[in-house]
BANU-258268 format. One line per 10 residues: number of its first residue (from 1); their letters; for each residue x, y, z of N, C-alpha, C. Coordinates in pm, whole numbers, plus 50000, padded with zeros to 5 digits. Layout:
NUM> a> X/Y/Z/X/Y/Z/X/Y/Z | ...
//
This chain:
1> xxxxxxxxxx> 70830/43580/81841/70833/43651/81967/70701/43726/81983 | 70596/43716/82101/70540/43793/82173/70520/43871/82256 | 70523/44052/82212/70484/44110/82273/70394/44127/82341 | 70341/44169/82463/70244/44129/82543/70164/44288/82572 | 70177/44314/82452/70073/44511/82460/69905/44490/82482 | 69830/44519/82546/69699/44483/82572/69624/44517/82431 | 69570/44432/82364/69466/44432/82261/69424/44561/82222 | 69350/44657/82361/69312/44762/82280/69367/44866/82240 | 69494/44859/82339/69638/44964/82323/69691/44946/82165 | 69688/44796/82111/69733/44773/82002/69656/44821/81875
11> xxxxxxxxxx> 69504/44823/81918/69413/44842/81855/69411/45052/81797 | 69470/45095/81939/69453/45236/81946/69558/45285/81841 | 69680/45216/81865/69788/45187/81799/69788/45222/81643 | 69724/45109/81611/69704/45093/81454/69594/45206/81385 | 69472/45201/81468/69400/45315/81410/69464/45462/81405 | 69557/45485/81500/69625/45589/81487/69721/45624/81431 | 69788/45576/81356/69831/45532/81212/69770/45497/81090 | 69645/45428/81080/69579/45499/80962/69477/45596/80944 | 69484/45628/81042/69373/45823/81039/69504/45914/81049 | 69643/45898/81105/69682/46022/81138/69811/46045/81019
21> xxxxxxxxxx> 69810/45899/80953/69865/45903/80784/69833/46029/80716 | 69737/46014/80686/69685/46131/80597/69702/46242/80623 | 69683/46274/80767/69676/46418/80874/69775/46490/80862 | 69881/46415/80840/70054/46403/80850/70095/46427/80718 | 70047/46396/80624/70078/46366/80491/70063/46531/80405 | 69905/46549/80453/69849/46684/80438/69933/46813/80453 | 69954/46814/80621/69974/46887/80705/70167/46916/80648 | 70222/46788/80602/70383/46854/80573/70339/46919/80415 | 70248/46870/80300/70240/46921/80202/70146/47082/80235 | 70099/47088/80351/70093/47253/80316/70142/47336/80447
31> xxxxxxxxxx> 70269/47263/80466/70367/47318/80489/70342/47369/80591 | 70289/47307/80735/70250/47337/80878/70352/47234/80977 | 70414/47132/80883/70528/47018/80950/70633/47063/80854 | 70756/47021/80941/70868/46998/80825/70966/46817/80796 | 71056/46876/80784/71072/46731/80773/71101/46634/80899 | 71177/46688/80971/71195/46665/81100/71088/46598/81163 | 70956/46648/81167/70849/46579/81209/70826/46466/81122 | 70775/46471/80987/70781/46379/80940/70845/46263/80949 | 71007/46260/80954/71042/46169/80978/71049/46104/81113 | 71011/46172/81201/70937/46145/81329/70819/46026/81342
41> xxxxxxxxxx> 70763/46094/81233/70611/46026/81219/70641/45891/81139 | 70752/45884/81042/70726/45750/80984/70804/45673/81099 | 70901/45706/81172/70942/45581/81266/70862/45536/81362 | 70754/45639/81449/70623/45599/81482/70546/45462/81433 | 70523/45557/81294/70439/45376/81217/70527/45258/81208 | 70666/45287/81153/70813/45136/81176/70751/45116/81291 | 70750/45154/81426/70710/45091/81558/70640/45041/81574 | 70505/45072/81532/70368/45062/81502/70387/44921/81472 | 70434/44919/81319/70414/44788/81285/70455/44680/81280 | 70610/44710/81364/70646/44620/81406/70629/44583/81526
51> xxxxxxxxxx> 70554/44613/81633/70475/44543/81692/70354/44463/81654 | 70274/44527/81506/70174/44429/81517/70295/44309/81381 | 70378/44317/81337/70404/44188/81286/70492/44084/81437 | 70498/44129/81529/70561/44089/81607/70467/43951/81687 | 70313/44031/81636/70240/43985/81709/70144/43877/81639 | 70161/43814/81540/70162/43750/81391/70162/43639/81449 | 70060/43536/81453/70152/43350/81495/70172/43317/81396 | 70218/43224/81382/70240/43127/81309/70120/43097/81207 | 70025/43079/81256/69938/43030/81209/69865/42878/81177 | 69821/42790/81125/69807/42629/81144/69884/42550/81060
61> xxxxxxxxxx> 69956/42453/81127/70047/42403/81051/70009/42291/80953 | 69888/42301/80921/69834/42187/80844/69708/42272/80752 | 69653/42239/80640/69597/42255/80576/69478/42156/80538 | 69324/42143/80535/69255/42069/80573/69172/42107/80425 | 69137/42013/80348/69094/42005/80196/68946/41933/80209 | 68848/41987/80148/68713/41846/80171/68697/41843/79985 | 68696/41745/79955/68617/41771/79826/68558/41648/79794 | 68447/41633/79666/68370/41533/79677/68443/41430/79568 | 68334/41359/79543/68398/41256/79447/68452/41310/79341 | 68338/41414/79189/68388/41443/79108/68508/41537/79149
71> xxxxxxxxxx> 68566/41627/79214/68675/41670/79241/68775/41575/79280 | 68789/41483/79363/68859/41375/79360/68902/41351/79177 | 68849/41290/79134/68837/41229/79002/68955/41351/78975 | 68892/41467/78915/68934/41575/78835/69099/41577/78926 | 69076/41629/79046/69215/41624/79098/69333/41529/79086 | 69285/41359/79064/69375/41249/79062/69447/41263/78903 | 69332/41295/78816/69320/41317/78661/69458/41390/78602 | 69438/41542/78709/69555/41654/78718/69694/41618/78707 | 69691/41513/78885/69781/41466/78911/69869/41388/78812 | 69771/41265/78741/69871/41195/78627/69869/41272/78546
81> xxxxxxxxxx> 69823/41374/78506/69859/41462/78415/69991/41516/78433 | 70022/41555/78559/70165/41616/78588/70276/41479/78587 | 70237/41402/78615/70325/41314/78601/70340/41277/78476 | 70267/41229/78370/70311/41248/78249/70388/41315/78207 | 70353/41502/78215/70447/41539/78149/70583/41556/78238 | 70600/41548/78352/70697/41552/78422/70836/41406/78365 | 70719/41284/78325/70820/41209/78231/70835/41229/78131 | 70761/41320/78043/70822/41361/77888/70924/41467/77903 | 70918/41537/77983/71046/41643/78020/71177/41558/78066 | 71166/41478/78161/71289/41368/78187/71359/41352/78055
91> xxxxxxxx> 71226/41258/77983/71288/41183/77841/71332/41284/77712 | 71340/41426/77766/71394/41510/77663/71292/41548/77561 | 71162/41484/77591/71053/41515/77497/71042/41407/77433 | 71113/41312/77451/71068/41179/77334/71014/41070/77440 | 70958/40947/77343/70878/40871/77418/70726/40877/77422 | 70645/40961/77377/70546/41008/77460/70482/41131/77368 | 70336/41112/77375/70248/41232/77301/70162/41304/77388 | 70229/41412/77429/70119/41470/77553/69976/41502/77474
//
């Protein structure tokens, strides 16, 4: 789901939550907030951030690899490597000298 908050509102958002963390943090340890505010202030940031995970895509549904020959090699190498032992584990450990 997308929320549709303008970029810099979101932007104002978040910075104001990590500068006013501390401010907040300070300010109840010497005892100028109490708790009441505080817990004020952390449902603020819950809001906070769940708008920006709200605002999260997906991201790309594919993953794109380049590598050259010797990586090829080394990677295929890996591969029967896992398959080997993936059949000495089948066979209970017998059969086979990793």
């Amino acid at each position: 789901m997308k929320v549709n908050v303008p970029r810099r509102v979101r932007i104002a958002l978040y910075l104001l939550n990590v500068l006013g963390t501390p401010v907040v943090v300070y300010a109840r340890a010497k005892g100028w907030i109490g708790d009441l505010e505080l817990a004020l202030w952390g449902a603020e940031v819950t809001a906070a951030m769940a708008l920006a995970g709200l605002n999260v895509g997906a991201g790309p549904q594919g993953v794109s690899i380049r590598v050259d020959a010797d990586q090829l090699t080394a990677l295929e190498r890996g591969q029967q490597i896992q398959r080997d032992l993936d059949a000495y584990r089948r066979n209970g450990g017998e059969g086979g000298v990793l």
